[in-house]
N, C-alpha and C positions, 0 to 999 in steps of 0.2 A: 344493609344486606351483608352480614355475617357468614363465612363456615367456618366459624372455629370447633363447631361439635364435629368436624371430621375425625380431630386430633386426640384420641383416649387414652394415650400412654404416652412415655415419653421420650422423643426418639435417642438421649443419651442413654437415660437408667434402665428404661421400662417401665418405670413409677404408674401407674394411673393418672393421670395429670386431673387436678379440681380447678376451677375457675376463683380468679384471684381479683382483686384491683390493684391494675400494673399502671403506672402512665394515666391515668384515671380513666382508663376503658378494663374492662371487666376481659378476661386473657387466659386462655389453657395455661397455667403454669404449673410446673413440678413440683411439691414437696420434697422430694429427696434432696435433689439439687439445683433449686431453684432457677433452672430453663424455663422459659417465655418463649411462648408463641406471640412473637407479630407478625401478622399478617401482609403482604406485599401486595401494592397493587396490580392488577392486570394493565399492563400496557399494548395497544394495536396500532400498526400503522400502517396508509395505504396512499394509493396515488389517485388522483385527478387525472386525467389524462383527454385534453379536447383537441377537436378536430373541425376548424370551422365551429359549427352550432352543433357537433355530436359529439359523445363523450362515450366514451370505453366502459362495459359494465359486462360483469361474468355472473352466470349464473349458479343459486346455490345450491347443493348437492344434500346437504345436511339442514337438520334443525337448529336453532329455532330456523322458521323461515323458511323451507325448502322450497326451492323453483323460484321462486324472487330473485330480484338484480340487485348487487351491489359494485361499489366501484374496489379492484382489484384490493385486497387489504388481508390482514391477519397480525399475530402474535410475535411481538419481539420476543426475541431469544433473550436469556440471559448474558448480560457484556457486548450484546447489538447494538450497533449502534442503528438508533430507529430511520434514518434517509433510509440506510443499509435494509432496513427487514424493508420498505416498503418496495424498494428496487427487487427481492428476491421476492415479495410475494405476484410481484407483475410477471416475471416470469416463470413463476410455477404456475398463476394459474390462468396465463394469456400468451405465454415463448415470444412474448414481447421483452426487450431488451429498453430501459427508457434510463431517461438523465433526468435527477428534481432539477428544479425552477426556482422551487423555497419553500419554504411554508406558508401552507393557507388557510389552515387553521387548526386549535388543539379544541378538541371535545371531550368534556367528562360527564362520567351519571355513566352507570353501567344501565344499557338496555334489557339485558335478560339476562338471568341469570351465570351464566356460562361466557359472560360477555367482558368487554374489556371497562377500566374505569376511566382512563387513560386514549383518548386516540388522536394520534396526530395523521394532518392529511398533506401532500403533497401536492404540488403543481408538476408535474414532469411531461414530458415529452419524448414520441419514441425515435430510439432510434436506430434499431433493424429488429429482423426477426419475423417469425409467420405466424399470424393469428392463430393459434389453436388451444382450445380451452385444455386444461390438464388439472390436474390436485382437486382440491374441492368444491371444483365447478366443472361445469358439463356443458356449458356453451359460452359463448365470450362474444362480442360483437356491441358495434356503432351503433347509437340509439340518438337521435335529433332529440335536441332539448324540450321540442314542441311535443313530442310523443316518445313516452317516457313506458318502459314495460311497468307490472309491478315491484317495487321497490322493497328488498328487504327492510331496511332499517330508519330511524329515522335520522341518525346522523348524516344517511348519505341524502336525504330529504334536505337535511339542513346546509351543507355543502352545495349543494345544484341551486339551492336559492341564492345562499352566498354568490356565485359565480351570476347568477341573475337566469337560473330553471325555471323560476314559476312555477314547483313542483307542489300538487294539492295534496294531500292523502287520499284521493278517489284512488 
């Protein structure tokens, strides 16, 4: 899953940029002054966060997916370091304030297109702050591993199994 056809000109010269063999993948690069577009991967990370047998999940605001649950997560910045983005994505969109634990696992295979390639997930724990959903989620709350809402994604499918969810795709 490619966008290199976003890139039509060339952000040094203004060239029109033609598709080349760079690295032996086929690449926008410049005639003029021979600039190469590579590609960088998307990278996401989010936290895990259980309570007893229930686990923290916000709801999504935006597509893909809207109104589905996922566990707290989003987009590392550039020069983030990724614990870092999952600890500010818990509190943008939960005013949950949490510590990682460690890593519990790294997933790739972009889910859709607008999605990450990259996603690391966290074990953390909270520790202060008032449940209140914000950013781009619209509700936030405790969900028992036995009764699960609908599930945006399937990485976070695969994560609640990890932990031992039993989560189906019903």
């Amino acid at each position: 899953m490619h966008s290199h056809n976003e890139y039509k000109y060339c952000p040094r010269c203004a060239t029109p940029l033609e598709e080349r063999l760079v690295m032996g993948e086929k690449r926008p690069a410049c005639p003029a002054c021979d600039w190469v577009h590579y590609e960088d991967p998307k990278v996401a990370a989010g936290v895990l966060i259980l309570r007893g047998r229930e686990v923290l999940l916000v709801r999504r605001i935006m597509e893909p997916h809207l109104g589905a649950w996922s566990i707290p997560a989003g987009f590392v910045n550039a020069f983030e370091d990724p614990a870092a983005a999952a600890l500010r994505e818990c509190v943008e969109e939960t005013g949950l304030t949490a510590e990682i634990d460690g890593l519990l696992d790294l997933i790739t295979g972009r889910e859709h297109l607008r999605g990450s390639d990259i996603f690391l997930v966290y074990r953390a724990h909270v520790l202060r702050g008032t449940l209140a959903a914000a950013d781009d989620a619209d509700e936030v709350g405790w969900f028992s591993l036995d009764a699960l809402p609908v599930l945006a994604f399937e990485s976070t499918r695969k994560i609640l199994n990890k932990i031992g969810g039993l989560v189906t795709d019903d």
